[in-house]
Steps between C-alpha positions, in 0.01 A plus 500: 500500500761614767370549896527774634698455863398823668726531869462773742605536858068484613253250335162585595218265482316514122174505663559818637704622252229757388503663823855558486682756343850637326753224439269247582208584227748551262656124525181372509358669190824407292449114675120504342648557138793221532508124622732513764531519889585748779788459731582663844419549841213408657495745754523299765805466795589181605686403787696187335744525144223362288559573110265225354325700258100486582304474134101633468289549259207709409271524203771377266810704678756408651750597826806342625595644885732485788523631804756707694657456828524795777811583375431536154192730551710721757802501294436437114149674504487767759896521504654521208194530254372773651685627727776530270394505125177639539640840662809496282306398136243824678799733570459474866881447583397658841295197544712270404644217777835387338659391789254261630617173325206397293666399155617147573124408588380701186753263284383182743113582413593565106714158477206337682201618274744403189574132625147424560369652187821356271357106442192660398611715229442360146715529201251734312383680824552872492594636832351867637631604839355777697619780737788610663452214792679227227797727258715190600297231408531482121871439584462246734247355258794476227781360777228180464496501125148661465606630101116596451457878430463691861369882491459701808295787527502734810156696558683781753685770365909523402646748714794689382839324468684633755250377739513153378892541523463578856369092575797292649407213274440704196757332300348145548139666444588631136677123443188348565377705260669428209372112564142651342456503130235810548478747780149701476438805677197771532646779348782632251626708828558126647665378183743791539602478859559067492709616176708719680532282842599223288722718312666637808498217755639168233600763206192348227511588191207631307524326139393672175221207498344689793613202744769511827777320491546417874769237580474233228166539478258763261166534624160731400413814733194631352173701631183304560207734665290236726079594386212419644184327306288820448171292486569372861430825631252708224116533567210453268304863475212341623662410846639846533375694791248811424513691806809706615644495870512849681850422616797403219695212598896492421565137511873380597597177469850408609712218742617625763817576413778787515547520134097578464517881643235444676648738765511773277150480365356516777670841596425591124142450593506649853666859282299435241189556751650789700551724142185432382223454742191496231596154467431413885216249487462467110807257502663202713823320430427079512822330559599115517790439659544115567765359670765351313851392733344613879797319661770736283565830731474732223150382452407560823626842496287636211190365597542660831561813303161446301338449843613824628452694156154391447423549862660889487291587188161333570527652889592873327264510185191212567191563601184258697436451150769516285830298539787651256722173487374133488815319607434104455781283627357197313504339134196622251336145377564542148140423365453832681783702313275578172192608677786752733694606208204625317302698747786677645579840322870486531743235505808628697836251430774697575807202584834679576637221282335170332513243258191556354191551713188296349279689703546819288375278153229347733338817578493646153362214354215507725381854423148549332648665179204769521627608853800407573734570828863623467809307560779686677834321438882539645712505200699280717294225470577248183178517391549904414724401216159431326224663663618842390143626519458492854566789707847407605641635776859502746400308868785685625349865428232569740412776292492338156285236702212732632507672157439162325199429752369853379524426165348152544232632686398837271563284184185536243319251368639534144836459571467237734322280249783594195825407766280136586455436184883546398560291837269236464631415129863476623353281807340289248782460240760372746288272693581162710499334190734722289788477831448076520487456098795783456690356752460176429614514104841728625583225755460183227703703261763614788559132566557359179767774383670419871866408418615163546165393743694355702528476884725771695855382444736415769684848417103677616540249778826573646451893452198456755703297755741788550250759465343334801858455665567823473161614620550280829877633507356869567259401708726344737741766464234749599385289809847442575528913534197560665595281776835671530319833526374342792 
């Protein structure tokens, strides 16, 4: 049987996988069905250029790490992965730091994870890369002869194609592309807007087979929802709590991040309270905010914002006894998310943009089916594509948002238990298992139709060379000006 070479930018430690959550459960739940190891990161930063790959294992799994250098974490992760593609693959071009020189350490960190990992690729190993931290590597993987089938799926959202356009390096991006023999994405929205960036950035050609032609290469761009496992989360009736609490929590769980709207549910909730004051004390809004990049200045922006917000509404509308907004600037342990989910009355996800969001399928399938709490949803979330049933709402429409907490809250019991039912089938039907085993099949199939399976030829080769000549060409140009300006 074929391993199953799993590589992402982070490799966490399998003994606390459990604890973990997104990316990281969903790698190791596809790693417990395959034989196979786990390459990446470690997470740690170390002083000296050290790429001897450190190998552990635990209860029959397997990881393969190295570490970074300073450079690499300031440049590769916090610079270019998200400083740049993070905002941009969000539609955040306002947040976007072109000019500050990271790509050349994003390449240095991609050719570095691919020449350590390279000797211990097997001829039968199939090869899953993760996350928008590695697009290059799957090229860099072929310049060393890896001819193994390589998919790459990205867990954050597509943005549309002019944004991606509006990347220096986008040229070289969708190049490294066309190196994968299956691209997988969260949603048919994402399918659409990598279709037309590729179409409009390298001219690919969509083939009647479904496929892109991009370069001399054809590759698979297909829709794979990331699930959950339902059972993780659900609660035997006999540990289901009798009594009901005199105040309904709204439970938020979200990173800390600008693409969250956290900002913008908490004003929700602060109108939401001033239009309807029969509410005051019969509700209070939970939220988990842990940190994610502290040291990036947007991050430290909107948690100050939070601060304030939180501060505003709890000093306006709280009372000795009542506290309108929990604000918790730390990580919920995840044995605790079930037990959370379930006794709060609302969950309240409204991203301005996302992948997927997990948390939304956690929380329904934690409801008692005989009382069940209400899932409010942005439709700009990936995981509204399927979870039509919640009550879905715009993040940017402050009125659309307090209406959706009114309907939420003033929902009867008979409806709420018909739209968790619909909600918790569609949970269950695409579940961890259906993404890994889906995914898995397309990617095996993707490789073996891949023409010629052969490395990148020297014409690939060369075309990079003066893409990167030309790239260094403006950059000097545009230094050159600047200093004239001077």
């Amino acid at each position: 049987m074929s391993r199953l070479v799993m590589v992402s930018n982070r490799v966490i430690d399998f003994n606390a996988a459990t604890q973990a959550g997104g990316v990281s459960v969903a790698i190791y739940d596809a790693l417990t069905r395959h034989k196979g190891f786990w390459f990446g990161w470690n997470g740690q930063v170390d002083e000296t250029e050290n790429a001897t790959p450190q190998v552990a294992e635990s209860g029959g799994h397997k990881t393969v790490t190295i570490s970074l250098t300073p450079d690499d974490y300031n440049e590769f992760y916090l610079g270019y992965s998200n400083s740049v593609l993070w905002p941009v693959l969000h539609n955040r071009l306002d947040l976007a730091q072109f000019e500050a020189g990271y790509y050349a350490r994003y390449m240095s960190v991609n050719e570095k994870f691919a020449s350590t990992l390279a000797p211990l690729i097997e001829p039968d190993d199939v090869i899953w890369i993760h996350d928008y931290h590695l697009v290059p590597m799957a090229l860099e993987l072929r310049k060393l002869g890896i001819d193994n089938p390589i998919g790459f799926f990205l867990h954050i959202p597509v943005g549309p194609a002019q944004s991606l356009l509006a990347i220096p390096e986008h040229k070289a991006l969708a190049r490294a592309l066309s190196a994968y023999d299956l691209v997988g994405l969260q949603t048919q929205s994402d399918v659409r807007n990598l279709m037309d960036f590729l179409q409009q950035s390298v001219f690919g050609r969509l083939l009647p087979s479904g496929r892109m032609r991009v370069f001399d290469a054809e590759l698979d761009i297909s829709c794979f929802p990331v699930g959950i496992t339902p059972s993780d989360f659900a609660t035997p009736a006999a540990d289901l709590p009798i009594e009901t609490p005199e105040i309904s929590r709204i439970i938020g769980i979200d990173r800390l991040d600008y693409t969250k709207g956290l900002p913008q549910k908490f004003r929700a909730f602060g109108k939401f309270l001033e239009e309807f004051p029969e509410h005051r004390r019969k509700i209070g809004l939970s939220q988990f905010a842990p940190p994610t990049r502290e040291s990036v200045e947007a991050y430290a922006d909107i948690r100050a914002e939070l601060e304030a917000l939180s501060g505003a509404i709890n000093g306006r509308f709280g009372e000795l006894d009542w506290v309108p907004i929990n604000y918790i600037h730390r990580p919920m342990p995840r044995a605790e998310l079930r037990d959370v989910y379930r006794s709060s009355r609302i969950g309240w996800v409204t991203p301005l943009m996302d992948g997927m969001n997990l948390v939304s399928k956690e929380y329904v399938a934690s409801q008692d089916p005989a009382d069940p709490g209400v899932l409010i949803l942005s439709m700009f979330a990936g995981a509204a594509e399927q979870l039509r049933d919640a009550v879905l709402v715009n993040p940017y429409d402050p009125l659309d948002m307090v209406q959706a907490l009114h309907t939420a809250i003033e929902m009867p019991l008979d409806e709420r238990i018909a739209r968790n039912a619909k909600l918790a089938r569609t949970v269950a039907k695409g579940d961890s298992i259906t993404w890994s085993n889906s995914y898995y099949r397309s990617l095996t199939k993707a490789g073996q139709r891949r023409i010629g399976k052969v490395a990148p030829s020297a014409r690939m080769t060369d075309a990079l060379k003066k893409l990167s000549s030309t790239s260094k060409k403006k950059s000097s140009l545009k230094s050159h000006e600047a200093h004239a300006e001077g």
